[in-house]
N, C-alpha and C positions, 0 to 999 in steps of 0.2 A: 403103258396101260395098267398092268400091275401095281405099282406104285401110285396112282391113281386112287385104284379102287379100295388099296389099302390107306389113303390116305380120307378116302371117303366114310371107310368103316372105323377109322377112329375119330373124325367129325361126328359122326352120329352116335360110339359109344360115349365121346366130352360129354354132350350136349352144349348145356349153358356154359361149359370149363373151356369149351373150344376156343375161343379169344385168350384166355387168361393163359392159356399153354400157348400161344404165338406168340404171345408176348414175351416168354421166354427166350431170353437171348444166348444162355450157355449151352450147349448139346449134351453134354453130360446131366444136366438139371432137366432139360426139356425131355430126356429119354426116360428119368430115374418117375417126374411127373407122369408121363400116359403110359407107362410100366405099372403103376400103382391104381390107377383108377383101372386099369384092365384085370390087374388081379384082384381090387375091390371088389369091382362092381358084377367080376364073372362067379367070386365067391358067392356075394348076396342073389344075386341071379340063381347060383343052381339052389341055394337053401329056399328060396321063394317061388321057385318053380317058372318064373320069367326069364326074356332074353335080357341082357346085359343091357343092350340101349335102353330096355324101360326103369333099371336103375338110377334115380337120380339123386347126386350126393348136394346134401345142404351141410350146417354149418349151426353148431346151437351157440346159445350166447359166451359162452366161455372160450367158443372156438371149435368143441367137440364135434367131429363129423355126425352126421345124422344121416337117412336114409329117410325120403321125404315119401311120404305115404304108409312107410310102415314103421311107425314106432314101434310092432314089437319085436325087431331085428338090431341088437345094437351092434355096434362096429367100431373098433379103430384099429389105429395104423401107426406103424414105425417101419424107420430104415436105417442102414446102416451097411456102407463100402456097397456091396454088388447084393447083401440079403435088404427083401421085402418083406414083412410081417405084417399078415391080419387077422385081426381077432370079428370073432359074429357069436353073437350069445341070445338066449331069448330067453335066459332068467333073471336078467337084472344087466345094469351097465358091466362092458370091460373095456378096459385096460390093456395094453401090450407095449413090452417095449425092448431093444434087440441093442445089445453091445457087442461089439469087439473083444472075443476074450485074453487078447495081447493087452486090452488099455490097461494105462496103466492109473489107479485113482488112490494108492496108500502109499504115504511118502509125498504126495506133491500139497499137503497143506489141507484136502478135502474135506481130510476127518471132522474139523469142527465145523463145516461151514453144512455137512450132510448127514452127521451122524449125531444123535442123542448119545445123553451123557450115558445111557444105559448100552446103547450099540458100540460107542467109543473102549468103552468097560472093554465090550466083549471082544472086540476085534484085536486089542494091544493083549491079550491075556492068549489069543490061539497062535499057535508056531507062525513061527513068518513069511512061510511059503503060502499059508492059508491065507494071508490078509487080506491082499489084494484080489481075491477071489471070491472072497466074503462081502467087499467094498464092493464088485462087479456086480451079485447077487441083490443086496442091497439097495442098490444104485435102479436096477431095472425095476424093482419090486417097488420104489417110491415113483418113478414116472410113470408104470402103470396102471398103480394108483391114485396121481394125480391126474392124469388123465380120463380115469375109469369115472372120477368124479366129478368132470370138465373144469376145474382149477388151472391146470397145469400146473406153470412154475410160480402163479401165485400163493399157491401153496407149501410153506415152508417146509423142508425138507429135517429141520432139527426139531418141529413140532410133534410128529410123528414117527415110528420105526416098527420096526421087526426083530426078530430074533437072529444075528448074525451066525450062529454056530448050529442051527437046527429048521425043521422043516416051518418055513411060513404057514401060522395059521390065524395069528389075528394080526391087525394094527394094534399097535403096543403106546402105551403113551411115552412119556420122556424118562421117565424113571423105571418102566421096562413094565409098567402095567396093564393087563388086557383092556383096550379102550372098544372091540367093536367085536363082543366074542359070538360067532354064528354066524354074523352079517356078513360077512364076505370070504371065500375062497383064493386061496395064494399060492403059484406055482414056480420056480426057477428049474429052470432049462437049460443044458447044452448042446449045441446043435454044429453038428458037421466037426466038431472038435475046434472050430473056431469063435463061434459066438455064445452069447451067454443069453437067453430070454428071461422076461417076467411076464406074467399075468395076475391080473386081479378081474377078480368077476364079483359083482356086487348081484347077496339075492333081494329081489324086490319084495317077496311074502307072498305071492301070488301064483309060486308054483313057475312050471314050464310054459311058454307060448307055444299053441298052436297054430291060432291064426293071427300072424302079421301084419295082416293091415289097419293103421291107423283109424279109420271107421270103427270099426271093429270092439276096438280099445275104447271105446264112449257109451257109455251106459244112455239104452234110448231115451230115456224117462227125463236124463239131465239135456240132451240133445232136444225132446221136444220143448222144455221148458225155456230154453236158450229162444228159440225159436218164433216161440208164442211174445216173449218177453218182448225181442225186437221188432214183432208184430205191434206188439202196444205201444212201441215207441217212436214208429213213424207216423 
């Protein structure tokens, strides 16, 4: 009966995802999958002051999670071995992304396929114990912000960088130049002594949100005109 009812309360926290997780055929995937929308959708839930079932996750066109009713709650999501990482911001889009801090990325050919001529510079110039760590750093800091800004991996990772040997604070162009200074905020992390985090939070100009629901967010005046327009059109 137990087993039941737990399998009833995470049908109703899926929702619409509840087919798409049965279809899951591996256990390790199907576990790692409603692990994540439980710790999604219970994050967004207490910051919006709702139960977790009324969270529901959509899907923007790049692929970027969304949270459907309140665009001004952003969110995403990384994993990695047994850690789950979520980010929720409500100044602008973020970003998150969680490595292995054993992987290994300096030395297997990576440097020029991820790193700008200006990061390549900098990473062969610090001690060699550093590199690879720098590479980890680097590595989370461009997928969470390819993510932050729904590209993913369509977004070339030698187009853009950072500063390998000091604190992230812009997007750098190729040649090590400030391409986005003020507009976005950049954090690396180590966590448990085993993993290595990134974050990017992008500001909108708009200041902090306080209220999250996508209504909300529409200025009435464009909303009545919308309105009236589709009125003249039927």
């Amino acid at each position: 009966m137990r087993q039941e009812e737990g399998g009833a309360r995470l049908r109703a926290l899926l929702g619409h995802e509840w087919e798409r997780y049965q279809e899951l055929t591996h256990r390790r995937i199907r576990t790692r999958f409603a692990a994540s929308r439980v710790l999604l959708k219970s994050a967004a839930a207490a910051a919006l002051g709702v139960r977790p079932e009324a969270v529901e996750l959509g899907y923007g066109l790049g692929g970027r999670p969304c949270l459907r009713g309140y665009d001004g709650l952003h969110i995403s999501l990384s994993h990695t071995d047994d850690l789950l990482l979520v980010g929720l911001a409500t100044d602008g889009a973020i970003g998150v992304d969680a490595e292995r801090g054993d992987r290994v990325l300096y030395g297997t050919g990576l440097v020029r396929h991820m790193c700008t001529p200006y990061e390549a510079e900098r990473v062969e110039a610090m001690p060699v114990a550093e590199r690879n760590p720098a590479m980890l750093r680097l590595w989370t800091l461009k997928e969470a912000y390819s993510k932050a800004v729904g590209l993913g991996m369509l977004l070339g990772f030698t187009d853009f960088g950072f500063a390998p040997d000091g604190p992230p604070t812009d997007v750098l162009r190729p040649d090590g130049t400030p391409g986005t200074v003020g507009a976005w905020g950049f954090h690396t992390l180590s966590y448990a002594g085993r993993y290595t985090l990134g974050v990017a939070v992008g500001d909108d100009g708009f200041g902090r949100t306080t209220d999250l629901a996508a209504a909300t967010a529409l200025d009435p005046g464009i909303v009545d005109a919308l309105l009236a327009a589709q009125g003249e059109g039927e």
